[in-house]
N, C-alpha and C positions, 0 to 999 in steps of 0.2 A: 504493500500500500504506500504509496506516494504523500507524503503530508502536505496542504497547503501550507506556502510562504508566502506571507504578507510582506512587500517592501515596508520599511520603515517609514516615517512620518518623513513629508518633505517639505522643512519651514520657509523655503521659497515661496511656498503660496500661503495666503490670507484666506481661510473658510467663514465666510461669513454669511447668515440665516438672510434670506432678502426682503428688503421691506417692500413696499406698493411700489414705487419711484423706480425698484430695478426690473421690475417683474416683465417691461417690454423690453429688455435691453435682453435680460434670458431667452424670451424666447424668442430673438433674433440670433441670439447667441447657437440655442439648438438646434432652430431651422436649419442656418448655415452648414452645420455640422453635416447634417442630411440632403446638402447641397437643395435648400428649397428658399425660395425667398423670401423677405421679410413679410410680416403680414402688414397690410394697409390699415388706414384706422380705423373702415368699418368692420374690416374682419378683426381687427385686435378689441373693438367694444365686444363681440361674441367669447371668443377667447380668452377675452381675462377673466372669467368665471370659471377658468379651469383650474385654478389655479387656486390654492385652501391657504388662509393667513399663517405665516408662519412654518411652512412645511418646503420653503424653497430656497437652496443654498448656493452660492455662488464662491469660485476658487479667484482669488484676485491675483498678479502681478502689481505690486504697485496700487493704482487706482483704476486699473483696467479688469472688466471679469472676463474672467479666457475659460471659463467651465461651469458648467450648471446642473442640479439635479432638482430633483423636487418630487413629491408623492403624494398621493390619496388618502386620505385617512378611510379602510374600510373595515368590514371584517369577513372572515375567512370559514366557510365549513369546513370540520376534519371529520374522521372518518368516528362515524359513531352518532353525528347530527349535531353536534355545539358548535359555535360561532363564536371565533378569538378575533381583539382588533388584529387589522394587518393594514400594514405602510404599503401600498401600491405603485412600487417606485417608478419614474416616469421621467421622458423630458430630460435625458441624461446628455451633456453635450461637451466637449471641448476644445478649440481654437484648433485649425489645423495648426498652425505655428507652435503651439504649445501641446503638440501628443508628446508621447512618450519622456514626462516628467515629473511624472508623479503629483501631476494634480487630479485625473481623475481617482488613486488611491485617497488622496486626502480626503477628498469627498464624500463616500463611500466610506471611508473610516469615522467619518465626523457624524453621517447620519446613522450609522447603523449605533452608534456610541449613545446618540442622541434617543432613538428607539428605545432602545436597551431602558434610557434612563428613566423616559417616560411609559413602561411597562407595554410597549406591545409586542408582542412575540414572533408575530412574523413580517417580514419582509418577500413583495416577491417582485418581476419584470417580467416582460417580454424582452428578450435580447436579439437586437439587429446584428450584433455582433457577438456569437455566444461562447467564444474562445473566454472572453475577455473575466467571466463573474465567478466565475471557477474557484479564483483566489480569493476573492470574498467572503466564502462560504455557502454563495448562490449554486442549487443544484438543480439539476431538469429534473422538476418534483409532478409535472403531467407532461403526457405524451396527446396530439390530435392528429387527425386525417385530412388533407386538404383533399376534398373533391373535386372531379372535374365530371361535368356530367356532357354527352353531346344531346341535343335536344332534340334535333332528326330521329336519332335512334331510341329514344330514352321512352320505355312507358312501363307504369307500375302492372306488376303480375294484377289478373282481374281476382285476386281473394285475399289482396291488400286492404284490409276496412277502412269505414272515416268515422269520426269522430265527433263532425262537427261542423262546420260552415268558417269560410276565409273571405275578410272584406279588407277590400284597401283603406287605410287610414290617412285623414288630413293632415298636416302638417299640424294642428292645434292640437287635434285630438291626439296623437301622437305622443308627444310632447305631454298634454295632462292625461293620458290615462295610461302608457307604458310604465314612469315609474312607481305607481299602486300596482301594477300585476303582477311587479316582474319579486316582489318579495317574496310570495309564497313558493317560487320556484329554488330559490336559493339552496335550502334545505334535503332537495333531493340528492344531490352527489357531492362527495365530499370536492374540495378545493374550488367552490363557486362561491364567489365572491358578493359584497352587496353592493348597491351603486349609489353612491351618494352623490347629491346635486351637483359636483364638480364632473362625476362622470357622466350625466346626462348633456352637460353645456359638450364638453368634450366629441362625444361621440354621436351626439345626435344633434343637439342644435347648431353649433358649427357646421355640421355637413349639412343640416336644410338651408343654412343660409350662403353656403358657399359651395354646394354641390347638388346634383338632382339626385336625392335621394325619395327612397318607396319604400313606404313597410304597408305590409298585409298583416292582418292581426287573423287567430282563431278563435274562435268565439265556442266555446260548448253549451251544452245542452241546457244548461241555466242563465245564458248568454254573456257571461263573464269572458272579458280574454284570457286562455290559458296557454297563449304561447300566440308566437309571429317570428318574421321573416324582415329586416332590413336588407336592404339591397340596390347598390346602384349602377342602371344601367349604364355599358360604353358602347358607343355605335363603332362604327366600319367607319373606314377610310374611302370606301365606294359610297355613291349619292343614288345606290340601290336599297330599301329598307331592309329588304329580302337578303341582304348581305352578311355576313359578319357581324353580327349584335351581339355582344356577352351579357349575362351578369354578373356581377360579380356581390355575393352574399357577407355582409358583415355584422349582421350578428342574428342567428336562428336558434328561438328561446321557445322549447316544447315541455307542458307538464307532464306528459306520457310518449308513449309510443305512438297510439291514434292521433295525438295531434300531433305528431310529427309526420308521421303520413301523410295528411293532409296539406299538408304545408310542401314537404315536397309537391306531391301530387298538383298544387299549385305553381311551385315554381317550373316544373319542367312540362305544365301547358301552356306558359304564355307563349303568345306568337312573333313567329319574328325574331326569336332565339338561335342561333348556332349552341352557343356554350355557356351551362352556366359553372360557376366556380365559389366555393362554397369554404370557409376557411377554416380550416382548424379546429374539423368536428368532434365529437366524442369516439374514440377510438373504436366504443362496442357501437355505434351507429350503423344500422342494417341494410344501410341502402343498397349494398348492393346484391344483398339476397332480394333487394323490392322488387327490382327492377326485371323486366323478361328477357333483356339483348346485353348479358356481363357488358359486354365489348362499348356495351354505350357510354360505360363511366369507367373512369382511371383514381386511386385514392394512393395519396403516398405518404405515409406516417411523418410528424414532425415535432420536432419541443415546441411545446406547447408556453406552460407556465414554471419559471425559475423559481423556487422555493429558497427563504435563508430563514434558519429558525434561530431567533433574537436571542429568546429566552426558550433554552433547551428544557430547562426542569415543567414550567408552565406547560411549553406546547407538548411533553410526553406525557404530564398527565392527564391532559386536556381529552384524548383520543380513546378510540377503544381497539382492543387487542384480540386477536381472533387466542381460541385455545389452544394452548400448548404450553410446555412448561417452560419455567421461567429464564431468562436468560440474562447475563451480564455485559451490560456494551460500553464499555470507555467512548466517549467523547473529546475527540482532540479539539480544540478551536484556540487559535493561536489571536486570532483578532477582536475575540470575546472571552478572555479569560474566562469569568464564573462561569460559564457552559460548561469550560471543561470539568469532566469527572466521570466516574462509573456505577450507573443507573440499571438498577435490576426491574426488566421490565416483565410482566405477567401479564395473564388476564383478568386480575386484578386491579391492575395498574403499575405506578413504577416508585420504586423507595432507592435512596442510598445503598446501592450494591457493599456490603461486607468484606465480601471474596474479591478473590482473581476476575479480572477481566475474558470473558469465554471468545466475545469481538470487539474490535475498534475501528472507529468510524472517523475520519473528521466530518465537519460541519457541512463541507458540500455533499458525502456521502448520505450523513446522516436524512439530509431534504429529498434526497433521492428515494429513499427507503418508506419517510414517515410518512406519505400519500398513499403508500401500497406502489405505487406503478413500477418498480424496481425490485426484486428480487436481493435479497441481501446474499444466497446463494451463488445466484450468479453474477452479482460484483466479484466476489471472491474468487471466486473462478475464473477471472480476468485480472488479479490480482490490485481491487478495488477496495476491498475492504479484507483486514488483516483477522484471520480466522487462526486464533489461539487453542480453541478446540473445537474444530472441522463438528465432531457431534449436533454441533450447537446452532447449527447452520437452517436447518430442516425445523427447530423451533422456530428461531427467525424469522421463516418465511411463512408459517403460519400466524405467527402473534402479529406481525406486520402488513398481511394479506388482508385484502378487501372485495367483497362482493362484486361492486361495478368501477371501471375505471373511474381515478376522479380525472378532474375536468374543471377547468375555471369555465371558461365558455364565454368572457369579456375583454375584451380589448382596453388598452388605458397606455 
Protein backbone atom coordinates (compact mmCIF):
# COMPACT_ATOMS: atom_id res chain seq x y z
CA UNK A 1 0.00 0.00 0.00
CA UNK A 2 1.32 3.31 -1.03
CA UNK A 3 0.67 6.15 1.67
CA UNK A 4 -0.56 9.47 0.66
CA UNK A 5 2.09 12.43 0.97
CA UNK A 6 0.93 15.61 1.51
CA UNK A 7 3.57 18.44 0.34
CA UNK A 8 4.14 20.70 3.20
CA UNK A 9 2.49 24.08 3.72
CA UNK A 10 3.74 26.71 1.02
CA UNK A 11 3.98 30.25 2.98
CA UNK A 12 4.36 31.96 -0.47
CA UNK A 13 0.72 32.10 -0.71
CA UNK A 14 -1.84 34.06 1.51
CA UNK A 15 -5.21 31.73 2.17
CA UNK A 16 -7.73 33.95 2.72
CA UNK A 17 -11.88 33.19 3.37
CA UNK A 18 -13.46 35.64 0.58
CA UNK A 19 -15.64 38.31 1.22
CA UNK A 20 -18.79 39.79 -1.21
CA UNK A 21 -16.19 42.27 -3.15
CA UNK A 22 -13.87 39.10 -4.21
CA UNK A 23 -16.46 36.73 -5.17
CA UNK A 24 -16.54 38.12 -9.11
CA UNK A 25 -12.93 38.20 -9.38
CA UNK A 26 -13.08 34.05 -8.27
CA UNK A 27 -15.19 33.35 -10.58
CA UNK A 28 -13.29 34.99 -13.24
CA UNK A 29 -10.42 33.44 -11.78
CA UNK A 30 -12.18 29.63 -12.29
CA UNK A 31 -13.61 30.37 -15.44
CA UNK A 32 -10.27 31.16 -16.82
CA UNK A 33 -8.80 28.11 -15.48
CA UNK A 34 -11.50 26.12 -17.62
CA UNK A 35 -10.50 28.37 -20.52
CA UNK A 36 -14.28 29.96 -20.45
CA UNK A 37 -14.87 33.46 -20.35
CA UNK A 38 -15.70 35.83 -17.97
CA UNK A 39 -19.34 36.17 -17.08
CA UNK A 40 -21.11 39.55 -18.02
CA UNK A 41 -23.01 41.33 -15.50
CA UNK A 42 -26.23 39.81 -16.40
CA UNK A 43 -25.03 36.54 -16.05
CA UNK A 44 -22.92 37.26 -12.97
CA UNK A 45 -26.47 38.91 -11.07
CA UNK A 46 -27.75 34.99 -11.63
CA UNK A 47 -24.60 33.48 -10.49
CA UNK A 48 -23.72 35.17 -7.60
CA UNK A 49 -26.34 33.11 -5.77
CA UNK A 50 -24.07 30.26 -6.07
CA UNK A 51 -22.02 31.18 -4.18
CA UNK A 52 -22.81 30.56 0.30
CA UNK A 53 -21.34 33.57 2.79
CA UNK A 54 -18.40 32.40 3.98
CA UNK A 55 -17.42 29.15 2.34
CA UNK A 56 -15.11 30.71 -0.53
CA UNK A 57 -11.26 30.99 -0.26
CA UNK A 58 -8.96 32.51 -2.32
CA UNK A 59 -4.65 31.65 -2.57
CA UNK A 60 -3.15 35.22 -2.89
CA UNK A 61 0.50 36.33 -4.20
CA UNK A 62 0.83 39.48 -2.89
CA UNK A 63 -2.54 41.40 -3.52
CA UNK A 64 -3.33 39.37 -6.58
CA UNK A 65 -5.63 35.83 -6.07
CA UNK A 66 -4.03 33.32 -8.47
CA UNK A 67 -6.42 30.29 -6.85
CA UNK A 68 -9.89 29.62 -5.61
CA UNK A 69 -12.08 27.03 -4.00
CA UNK A 70 -15.37 27.35 -2.58
CA UNK A 71 -18.35 24.72 -1.50
CA UNK A 72 -21.82 23.95 -0.60
CA UNK A 73 -22.95 23.50 2.55
CA UNK A 74 -25.13 20.12 2.10
CA UNK A 75 -25.72 16.95 3.45
CA UNK A 76 -24.91 13.43 2.47
CA UNK A 77 -26.81 9.99 2.64
CA UNK A 78 -24.69 6.97 3.84
CA UNK A 79 -25.56 3.73 3.79
CA UNK A 80 -28.08 2.79 6.34
CA UNK A 81 -30.42 6.02 5.43
CA UNK A 82 -28.93 9.07 7.90
CA UNK A 83 -27.82 12.33 6.41
CA UNK A 84 -24.35 13.92 7.64
CA UNK A 85 -23.49 17.79 6.71
CA UNK A 86 -21.16 17.49 3.60
CA UNK A 87 -18.91 20.42 2.07
CA UNK A 88 -19.68 20.12 -1.77
CA UNK A 89 -16.40 21.40 -2.86
CA UNK A 90 -16.77 23.20 -6.06
CA UNK A 91 -15.29 26.16 -8.24
CA UNK A 92 -11.79 24.93 -7.70
CA UNK A 93 -9.28 27.07 -9.85
CA UNK A 94 -5.66 28.26 -10.29
CA UNK A 95 -3.79 30.87 -12.53
CA UNK A 96 -2.12 29.03 -15.39
CA UNK A 97 1.03 31.19 -14.21
CA UNK A 98 1.00 29.88 -10.92
CA UNK A 99 0.35 25.78 -11.29
CA UNK A 100 2.51 23.77 -9.91
CA UNK A 101 3.39 25.78 -6.57
CA UNK A 102 1.76 24.73 -4.16
CA UNK A 103 -1.10 26.83 -3.91
CA UNK A 104 -3.74 24.61 -4.83
CA UNK A 105 -2.34 22.21 -1.77
CA UNK A 106 -2.65 25.32 0.52
CA UNK A 107 -6.06 25.45 -0.34
CA UNK A 108 -7.26 22.32 0.07
CA UNK A 109 -5.37 22.14 3.26
CA UNK A 110 -6.88 25.26 4.64
CA UNK A 111 -10.59 24.08 3.98
CA UNK A 112 -10.43 20.67 4.73
CA UNK A 113 -8.69 22.00 8.32
CA UNK A 114 -11.55 24.40 8.31
CA UNK A 115 -14.30 21.50 7.96
CA UNK A 116 -12.77 19.55 10.25
CA UNK A 117 -13.07 22.49 12.79
CA UNK A 118 -16.56 23.34 12.13
CA UNK A 119 -17.75 19.58 12.49
CA UNK A 120 -18.62 18.35 9.02
CA UNK A 121 -17.40 15.17 8.16
CA UNK A 122 -17.55 14.95 4.62
CA UNK A 123 -16.18 16.41 1.89
CA UNK A 124 -16.76 15.59 -1.62
CA UNK A 125 -16.15 16.84 -5.82
CA UNK A 126 -16.59 16.03 -9.13
CA UNK A 127 -12.86 16.13 -10.47
CA UNK A 128 -12.17 17.53 -14.12
CA UNK A 129 -8.83 16.44 -13.33
CA UNK A 130 -8.83 13.24 -11.13
CA UNK A 131 -5.02 12.46 -10.83
CA UNK A 132 -4.95 15.52 -8.98
CA UNK A 133 -7.22 14.69 -5.03
CA UNK A 134 -5.79 11.41 -4.43
CA UNK A 135 -3.23 13.31 -2.19
CA UNK A 136 -5.87 14.94 -0.21
CA UNK A 137 -7.50 12.08 0.95
CA UNK A 138 -10.35 12.53 -1.82
CA UNK A 139 -11.26 8.81 -3.10
CA UNK A 140 -13.63 7.62 -6.17
CA UNK A 141 -16.24 6.97 -3.32
CA UNK A 142 -19.33 6.30 -6.44
CA UNK A 143 -18.96 4.90 -9.60
CA UNK A 144 -21.81 6.08 -12.87
CA UNK A 145 -22.64 5.02 -16.41
CA UNK A 146 -22.76 7.75 -19.18
CA UNK A 147 -25.25 6.68 -21.66
CA UNK A 148 -25.53 7.16 -25.08
CA UNK A 149 -28.71 6.18 -26.50
CA UNK A 150 -29.21 6.36 -30.68
CA UNK A 151 -32.87 7.22 -31.11
CA UNK A 152 -33.48 5.70 -34.67
CA UNK A 153 -32.90 2.49 -33.02
CA UNK A 154 -33.94 2.84 -29.44
CA UNK A 155 -37.42 1.57 -28.28
CA UNK A 156 -38.44 0.16 -24.99
CA UNK A 157 -39.32 -3.98 -24.94
CA UNK A 158 -43.41 -3.72 -25.01
CA UNK A 159 -43.65 -5.27 -21.15
CA UNK A 160 -41.63 -2.23 -19.90
CA UNK A 161 -44.67 -0.67 -17.60
CA UNK A 162 -45.48 3.02 -16.69
CA UNK A 163 -46.05 4.41 -13.87
CA UNK A 164 -47.51 7.45 -14.53
CA UNK A 165 -47.98 10.49 -16.86
CA UNK A 166 -44.79 13.14 -18.07
CA UNK A 167 -45.58 16.96 -18.67
CA UNK A 168 -43.13 19.42 -19.65
CA UNK A 169 -42.48 22.03 -17.18
CA UNK A 170 -42.22 26.03 -17.21
CA UNK A 171 -39.52 27.79 -16.49
CA UNK A 172 -41.44 29.06 -13.04
CA UNK A 173 -42.94 26.04 -12.31
CA UNK A 174 -39.66 24.41 -12.55
CA UNK A 175 -37.99 26.42 -10.52
CA UNK A 176 -40.81 26.43 -7.55
CA UNK A 177 -41.91 23.02 -7.54
CA UNK A 178 -38.55 20.89 -8.31
CA UNK A 179 -36.96 21.90 -5.07
CA UNK A 180 -40.01 20.52 -2.69
CA UNK A 181 -39.90 17.01 -4.64
CA UNK A 182 -36.60 16.41 -5.00
CA UNK A 183 -36.34 15.95 -0.87
CA UNK A 184 -38.01 12.97 -0.53
CA UNK A 185 -35.94 11.25 -3.17
CA UNK A 186 -32.68 11.80 -1.23
CA UNK A 187 -33.02 9.09 1.06
CA UNK A 188 -33.31 6.35 -1.26
CA UNK A 189 -29.56 5.44 -2.04
CA UNK A 190 -26.98 6.09 -0.06
CA UNK A 191 -24.27 9.13 -1.22
CA UNK A 192 -27.25 11.42 -2.73
CA UNK A 193 -26.83 14.60 -1.61
CA UNK A 194 -29.46 17.48 -0.65
CA UNK A 195 -29.72 20.66 -2.65
CA UNK A 196 -29.70 23.69 -1.16
CA UNK A 197 -30.77 27.03 -2.60
CA UNK A 198 -27.10 27.75 -3.99
CA UNK A 199 -27.42 24.45 -5.97
CA UNK A 200 -30.69 25.27 -7.49
CA UNK A 201 -29.34 29.04 -8.77
CA UNK A 202 -26.28 26.93 -10.00
CA UNK A 203 -27.79 24.25 -11.82
CA UNK A 204 -30.95 25.34 -12.90
CA UNK A 205 -31.54 28.91 -12.92
CA UNK A 206 -28.29 29.98 -14.44
CA UNK A 207 -28.90 27.52 -17.21
CA UNK A 208 -32.68 28.92 -17.86
CA UNK A 209 -31.24 32.18 -18.15
CA UNK A 210 -28.40 31.42 -20.10
CA UNK A 211 -29.14 28.33 -21.98
CA UNK A 212 -32.36 26.58 -23.55
CA UNK A 213 -32.82 24.28 -21.03
CA UNK A 214 -36.25 21.57 -20.65
CA UNK A 215 -37.20 19.45 -17.82
CA UNK A 216 -40.23 17.15 -18.17
CA UNK A 217 -41.49 16.26 -14.79
CA UNK A 218 -43.42 12.62 -13.79
CA UNK A 219 -46.23 13.05 -12.09
CA UNK A 220 -47.91 9.69 -10.24
CA UNK A 221 -50.94 8.47 -9.47
CA UNK A 222 -51.72 11.12 -6.77
CA UNK A 223 -50.37 13.76 -9.08
CA UNK A 224 -47.37 14.73 -7.09
CA UNK A 225 -43.92 14.82 -9.01
CA UNK A 226 -41.80 11.88 -8.38
CA UNK A 227 -39.12 12.22 -10.55
CA UNK A 228 -38.14 14.21 -14.03
CA UNK A 229 -35.75 14.67 -16.70
CA UNK A 230 -33.54 18.11 -17.28
CA UNK A 231 -32.13 18.32 -20.58
CA UNK A 232 -30.79 20.42 -23.02
CA UNK A 233 -31.01 20.25 -26.52
CA UNK A 234 -27.85 20.81 -29.32
CA UNK A 235 -28.98 21.14 -32.88
CA UNK A 236 -26.66 20.07 -36.01
CA UNK A 237 -24.42 22.05 -37.90
CA UNK A 238 -26.88 21.28 -41.07
CA UNK A 239 -30.06 23.82 -41.40
CA UNK A 240 -31.87 20.32 -41.86
CA UNK A 241 -34.02 19.77 -38.51
CA UNK A 242 -34.03 16.16 -39.57
CA UNK A 243 -30.33 16.32 -38.81
CA UNK A 244 -28.04 15.68 -36.12
CA UNK A 245 -30.04 16.84 -32.95
CA UNK A 246 -28.78 15.42 -29.59
CA UNK A 247 -29.74 15.72 -26.14
CA UNK A 248 -27.85 15.91 -23.81
CA UNK A 249 -29.43 14.86 -20.02
CA UNK A 250 -28.30 16.74 -16.92
CA UNK A 251 -29.91 15.76 -14.22
CA UNK A 252 -32.63 12.48 -14.26
CA UNK A 253 -34.22 12.31 -10.67
CA UNK A 254 -36.67 8.90 -10.57
CA UNK A 255 -38.47 7.66 -7.13
CA UNK A 256 -38.75 4.08 -8.55
CA UNK A 257 -38.08 2.09 -11.38
CA UNK A 258 -41.73 2.97 -13.04
CA UNK A 259 -40.88 6.33 -13.00
CA UNK A 260 -37.98 5.99 -14.43
CA UNK A 261 -39.26 4.05 -17.33
CA UNK A 262 -41.38 6.60 -18.16
CA UNK A 263 -39.10 9.05 -18.29
CA UNK A 264 -36.85 7.30 -20.43
CA UNK A 265 -39.76 6.18 -22.41
CA UNK A 266 -40.07 9.91 -22.88
CA UNK A 267 -36.85 10.95 -23.64
CA UNK A 268 -36.02 8.52 -26.44
CA UNK A 269 -39.79 9.41 -28.21
CA UNK A 270 -39.15 12.84 -28.87
CA UNK A 271 -38.79 13.73 -32.57
CA UNK A 272 -36.07 14.86 -34.31
CA UNK A 273 -33.59 13.11 -32.12
CA UNK A 274 -30.22 11.31 -33.40
CA UNK A 275 -28.60 10.98 -29.91
CA UNK A 276 -29.52 11.22 -26.65
CA UNK A 277 -26.78 11.23 -23.91
CA UNK A 278 -27.57 10.95 -20.42
CA UNK A 279 -24.61 11.47 -17.72
CA UNK A 280 -23.43 9.61 -15.06
CA UNK A 281 -26.31 7.32 -14.30
CA UNK A 282 -26.65 4.88 -11.54
CA UNK A 283 -24.49 2.17 -12.26
CA UNK A 284 -27.43 -0.65 -11.55
CA UNK A 285 -29.67 1.41 -14.18
CA UNK A 286 -31.51 -1.02 -16.43
CA UNK A 287 -31.68 0.48 -19.50
CA UNK A 288 -30.21 -1.59 -21.37
CA UNK A 289 -32.16 -4.61 -20.55
CA UNK A 290 -35.33 -1.84 -21.44
CA UNK A 291 -34.57 -1.55 -24.57
CA UNK A 292 -35.25 -4.23 -27.75
CA UNK A 293 -32.12 -3.24 -30.34
CA UNK A 294 -28.78 -3.73 -27.37
CA UNK A 295 -26.85 -2.09 -30.21
CA UNK A 296 -29.04 1.17 -29.89
CA UNK A 297 -27.25 2.38 -26.65
CA UNK A 298 -23.60 2.34 -25.64
CA UNK A 299 -22.98 2.89 -21.51
CA UNK A 300 -19.24 3.22 -20.27
CA UNK A 301 -18.72 3.37 -16.58
CA UNK A 302 -17.19 6.45 -14.92
CA UNK A 303 -16.14 8.22 -11.36
CA UNK A 304 -18.79 9.55 -10.59
CA UNK A 305 -18.42 11.23 -6.96
CA UNK A 306 -14.89 11.94 -5.00
CA UNK A 307 -15.44 11.18 -1.23
CA UNK A 308 -12.96 12.80 1.62
CA UNK A 309 -14.08 11.70 5.19
CA UNK A 310 -13.28 14.83 7.45
CA UNK A 311 -14.08 13.31 10.45
CA UNK A 312 -13.35 9.50 10.23
CA UNK A 313 -14.73 8.57 13.95
CA UNK A 314 -18.24 10.46 13.04
CA UNK A 315 -18.62 9.25 9.48
CA UNK A 316 -17.87 5.27 10.61
CA UNK A 317 -20.30 5.50 13.14
CA UNK A 318 -22.72 7.21 11.21
CA UNK A 319 -23.21 4.10 8.67
CA UNK A 320 -24.60 0.73 8.88
CA UNK A 321 -22.48 -2.48 8.54
CA UNK A 322 -23.65 -5.54 6.69
CA UNK A 323 -22.97 -8.97 9.01
CA UNK A 324 -19.95 -10.33 9.65
CA UNK A 325 -17.58 -10.27 12.37
CA UNK A 326 -15.73 -7.73 13.48
CA UNK A 327 -12.76 -6.36 12.03
CA UNK A 328 -9.78 -3.86 12.94
CA UNK A 329 -8.79 -1.09 10.38
CA UNK A 330 -5.95 1.53 11.05
CA UNK A 331 -6.46 4.64 9.47
CA UNK A 332 -3.55 6.60 8.18
CA UNK A 333 -4.34 10.28 7.39
CA UNK A 334 -1.34 12.30 7.31
CA UNK A 335 -3.25 15.66 6.56
CA UNK A 336 -5.88 15.19 9.26
CA UNK A 337 -4.11 13.92 12.05
CA UNK A 338 -7.16 12.94 14.74
CA UNK A 339 -8.48 10.46 11.99
CA UNK A 340 -5.61 8.74 12.30
CA UNK A 341 -6.05 5.51 14.44
CA UNK A 342 -7.55 1.96 14.69
CA UNK A 343 -11.26 1.53 14.62
CA UNK A 344 -12.85 -1.99 15.32
CA UNK A 345 -15.73 -1.97 13.18
CA UNK A 346 -18.91 -4.56 13.44
CA UNK A 347 -22.27 -4.78 12.89
CA UNK A 348 -22.71 -3.04 15.79
CA UNK A 349 -20.93 -0.21 14.93
CA UNK A 350 -17.32 0.96 15.58
CA UNK A 351 -15.25 1.55 19.14
CA UNK A 352 -11.51 2.01 19.65
CA UNK A 353 -9.97 -1.16 18.36
CA UNK A 354 -7.74 -2.76 21.55
CA UNK A 355 -5.62 -5.11 19.38
CA UNK A 356 -3.48 -5.21 16.30
CA UNK A 357 -4.49 -3.73 13.26
CA UNK A 358 -6.03 -6.84 10.97
CA UNK A 359 -6.18 -3.78 7.70
CA UNK A 360 -4.94 -0.38 6.94
CA UNK A 361 -6.20 2.05 4.98
CA UNK A 362 -5.30 5.75 4.37
CA UNK A 363 -7.86 8.34 4.00
CA UNK A 364 -8.35 8.08 0.04
CA UNK A 365 -8.63 4.39 0.55
CA UNK A 366 -10.75 4.57 3.30
CA UNK A 367 -13.61 6.94 0.81
CA UNK A 368 -13.39 4.38 -1.58
CA UNK A 369 -14.49 1.45 0.67
CA UNK A 370 -17.07 3.57 3.05
CA UNK A 371 -19.85 3.85 0.18
CA UNK A 372 -19.66 0.12 -0.57
CA UNK A 373 -18.61 0.64 -4.21
CA UNK A 374 -15.04 -0.75 -3.66
CA UNK A 375 -14.25 -3.98 -2.48
CA UNK A 376 -11.61 -3.79 0.39
CA UNK A 377 -10.66 -7.30 -1.00
CA UNK A 378 -9.85 -6.27 -4.01
CA UNK A 379 -8.00 -3.15 -3.22
CA UNK A 380 -5.76 -5.49 -1.64
CA UNK A 381 -5.34 -7.57 -4.29
CA UNK A 382 -3.99 -4.71 -6.25
CA UNK A 383 -1.82 -3.90 -3.46
CA UNK A 384 -4.30 -0.82 -2.39
CA UNK A 385 -4.86 -1.59 0.93
CA UNK A 386 -2.28 -3.31 3.35
CA UNK A 387 -3.91 -6.61 4.56
CA UNK A 388 -2.09 -7.73 7.84
CA UNK A 389 -4.40 -10.70 8.19
CA UNK A 390 -5.51 -11.80 4.51
CA UNK A 391 -8.48 -13.74 6.85
CA UNK A 392 -9.98 -10.51 7.44
CA UNK A 393 -10.44 -9.51 4.00
CA UNK A 394 -13.80 -11.52 3.30
CA UNK A 395 -15.25 -9.78 6.74
CA UNK A 396 -14.51 -6.54 5.19
CA UNK A 397 -16.30 -6.96 2.39
CA UNK A 398 -19.21 -8.00 3.95
CA UNK A 399 -19.40 -5.32 6.91
CA UNK A 400 -18.68 -2.73 4.13
CA UNK A 401 -21.05 -4.18 1.26
CA UNK A 402 -24.30 -2.44 0.24
CA UNK A 403 -27.51 -3.58 -1.27
CA UNK A 404 -27.64 -0.80 -4.21
CA UNK A 405 -24.83 1.11 -5.77
CA UNK A 406 -24.72 4.42 -4.04
CA UNK A 407 -24.88 7.37 -6.24
CA UNK A 408 -24.83 11.14 -5.62
CA UNK A 409 -26.98 11.74 -8.82
CA UNK A 410 -26.18 15.94 -8.65
CA UNK A 411 -23.80 17.87 -10.34
CA UNK A 412 -22.30 21.10 -8.36
Amino acid sequence: MTQTVVPARDTAFDIRVLGDDDLRTASTLFRESLHLQPLDDEQWATWRGGYEPGRSYGAFAGDVMIGTVTSLATTMTVPGGAALPMAAVTAVGVRADHRRRGALTAMMRRQLEDLAAAGEPFATLHASEPTIYGRFGYGVGTLGRTVKVRSSRARLRDEVPTAGTVRLLTTDEALTLLPGAYPPLQPGRAAMMSRPPSWWVINYARRFTHEYLRVAAHHGAGGTIDGWVAYRPVGSDSDDPRVGNRLIVLDFQAAGHGVANDLWRYLIGIDLVEEITAYLRPADDPIQAMVADLFALRAEVEDELYVRLVDVPRALAAREYGAAEPVAVEVVDPLLPNNSGTYLISPHGTEPASGPAQLTVTAEILAMVYLGTWRPSDLAAIGRLAAHDPSALAAADRLFGTDRPAWCGSLF
